[in-house]
N, C-alpha and C positions, 0 to 999 in steps of 0.2 A: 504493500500500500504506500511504500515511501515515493512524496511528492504528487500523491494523488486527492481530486478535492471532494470533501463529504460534505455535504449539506446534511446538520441535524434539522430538523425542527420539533421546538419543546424542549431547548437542549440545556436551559439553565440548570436542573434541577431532576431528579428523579433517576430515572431511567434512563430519560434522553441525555444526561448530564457524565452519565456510565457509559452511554455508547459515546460519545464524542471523547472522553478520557479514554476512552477501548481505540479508536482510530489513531490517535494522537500518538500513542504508545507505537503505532505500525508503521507511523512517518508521513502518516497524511494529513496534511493543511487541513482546518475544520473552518464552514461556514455555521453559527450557533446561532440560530434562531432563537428569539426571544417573542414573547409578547407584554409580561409583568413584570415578573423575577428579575432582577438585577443578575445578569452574566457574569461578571467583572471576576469573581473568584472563580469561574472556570476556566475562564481566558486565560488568569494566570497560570492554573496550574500545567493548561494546555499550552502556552509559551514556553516554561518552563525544560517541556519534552526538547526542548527543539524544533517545533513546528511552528508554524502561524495560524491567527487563529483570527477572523471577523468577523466578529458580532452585529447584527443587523434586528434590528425591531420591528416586525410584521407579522399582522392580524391573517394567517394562511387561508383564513377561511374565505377574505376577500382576495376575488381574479384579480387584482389589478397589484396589491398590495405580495402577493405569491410570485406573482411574475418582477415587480422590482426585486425583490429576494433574490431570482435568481439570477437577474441582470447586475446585481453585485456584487454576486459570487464569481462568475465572466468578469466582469470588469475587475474585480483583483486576481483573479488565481488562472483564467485565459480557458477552465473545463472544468465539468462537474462530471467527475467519476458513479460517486454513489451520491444517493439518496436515499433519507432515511426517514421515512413519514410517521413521525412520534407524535408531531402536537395532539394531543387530547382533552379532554373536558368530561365531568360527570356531572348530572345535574337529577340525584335520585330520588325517585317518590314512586307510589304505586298507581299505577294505570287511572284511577278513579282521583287523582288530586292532581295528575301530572297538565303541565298547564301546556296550549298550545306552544309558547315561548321556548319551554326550558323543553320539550322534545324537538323546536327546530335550531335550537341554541347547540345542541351536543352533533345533532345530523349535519350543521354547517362548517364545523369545526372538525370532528371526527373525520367525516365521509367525505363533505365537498372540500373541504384542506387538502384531504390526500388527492382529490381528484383534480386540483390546482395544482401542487405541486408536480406529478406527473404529468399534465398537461405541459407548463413552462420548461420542465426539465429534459423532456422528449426533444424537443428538438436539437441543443445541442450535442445530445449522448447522440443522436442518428448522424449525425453531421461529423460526430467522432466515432461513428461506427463500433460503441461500446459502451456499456455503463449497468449500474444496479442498482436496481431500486429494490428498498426495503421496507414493507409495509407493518405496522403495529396493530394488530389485530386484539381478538383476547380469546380464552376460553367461552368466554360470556357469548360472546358471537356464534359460537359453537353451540352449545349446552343453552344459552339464555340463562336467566337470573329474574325473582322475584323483585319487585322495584326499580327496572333497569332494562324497562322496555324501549326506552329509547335509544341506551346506550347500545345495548344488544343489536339493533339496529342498525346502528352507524359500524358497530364491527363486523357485522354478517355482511354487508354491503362492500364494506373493504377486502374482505373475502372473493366476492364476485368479481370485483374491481382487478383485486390480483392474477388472478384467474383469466380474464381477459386481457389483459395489458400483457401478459406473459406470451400469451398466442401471436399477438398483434409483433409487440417489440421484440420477439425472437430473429426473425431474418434481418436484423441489422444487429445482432448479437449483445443485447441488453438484456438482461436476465432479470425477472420480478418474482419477489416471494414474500410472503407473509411470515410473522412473527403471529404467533398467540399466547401471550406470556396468562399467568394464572394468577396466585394472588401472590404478590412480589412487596417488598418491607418497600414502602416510599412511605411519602406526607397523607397521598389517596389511604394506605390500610393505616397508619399511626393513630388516624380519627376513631379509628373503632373499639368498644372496649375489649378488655380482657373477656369475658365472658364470649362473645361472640369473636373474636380469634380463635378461641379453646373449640369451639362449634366448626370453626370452619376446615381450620388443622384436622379435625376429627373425621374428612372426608377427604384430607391428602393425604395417598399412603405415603410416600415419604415424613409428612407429618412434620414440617415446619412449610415458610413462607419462601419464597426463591429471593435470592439478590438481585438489584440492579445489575451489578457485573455479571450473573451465570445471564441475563436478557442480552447485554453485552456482547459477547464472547459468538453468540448464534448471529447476532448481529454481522462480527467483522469474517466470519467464518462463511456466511451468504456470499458477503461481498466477493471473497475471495474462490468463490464454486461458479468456476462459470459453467459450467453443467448441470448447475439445478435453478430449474425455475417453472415459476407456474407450479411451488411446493408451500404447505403451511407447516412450519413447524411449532407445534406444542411444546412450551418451557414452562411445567406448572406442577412437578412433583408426581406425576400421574393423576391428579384433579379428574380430566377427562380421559377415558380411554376407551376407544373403539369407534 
């Protein structure tokens, strides 16, 4: 991956915070997408590697704002190798309270972000005859979840999403694959009490929560397979299986 460029986005903090310190370590220049979170401490530690690293502020969900993203990622690093479509959003309640808003608030952010990014990033990767995009899916997309009908939504959609873009961006040798991480220690599960972790743990046979870095690690490992794609991989302790 050395001197290759990865667009995170969602990259201050979490997950996406793992994968972009996960690239950084391989020798690839990172573009880190932000929308709230202050970057500034990722930056560092990703300068630190020996890479470069630009940080850029954009709302992914809007076309116009996805596409300067990637017009600054070009304009300092000249290609965008991978793509890594992290940004997400939760906005949970059950079916009977969930308001028009907060089921198209997660679907614009989730679904149509990723489907912005891939759009803007398609064309330089064809023009460079190569590139990978990496989609963040969940189990939830998979299996569904009480309370998280929306979300489930916007992940199952990215599924499809993958799924096509894989067929499509194959004969110019771009590879697309899903992530579907399960329940991973971030700020998202820290909210939850003890009692319902002990509940949830109780239906992963591994029987703890997965790190950002093992989400990571499938991360730079996609990038690096240019022989799989149009694949979802499950990183979730056995949560789902079958």
């Amino acid at each position: 991956m050395k001197d290759k460029t990865v667009i995170v986005t969602g990259g201050a903090k979490g997950i996406g915070r793992a994968i972009a310190l996960a690239f950084a370590k391989e020798g690839a220049n990172i573009v880190l997408n932000y929308r709230s979170t202050s970057p500034d401490s990722v930056k560092s530690e990703i300068e630190d590697m020996g890479v470069k690293c630009l940080t850029y502020k954009a709302d992914i969900s809007k076309f116009d704002e996805a596409a300067s993203l990637v017009d600054a990622a070009l304009k300092e690093f000249g290609t965008v190798d991978v793509l890594v479509n992290n940004a997400g959003i939760t906005k949970d309640t059950l079916i009977m309270r969930m308001s028009e808003e907060d089921f198209d608030k997660v679907v614009e952010t989730n679904l149509k972000g990723c489907f912005n990014m891939i759009r803007h990033c398609t064309k330089p990767m064809m023009k460079q005859r190569k590139g990978a995009i990496i989609n963040m899916s969940s189990v939830i997309g998979i299996a569904g979840n009480v309370g998280q009908l929306n979300y489930a939504a916007s992940k199952a959609g990215i599924l499809g999403m993958t799924y096509s873009a894989a067929k499509e961006l194959a004969s110019r040798n771009i590879t697309c694959n899903a992530i579907a991480p399960g329940m991973i220690a971030t700020d998202m599960t820290d909210v939850l009490s003890d009692k319902m972790k002990e509940q949830i743990m109780s239906a992963i046979p591994l029987k703890r929560f997965g790190k950002p870095e093992e989400i990571a690690e499938t991360a730079v490992f996609l990038a690096k397979s240019p022989y799989i794609t149009g694949q979802v991989i499950r990183v979730d302790g056995g949560m789902v299986i079958g």
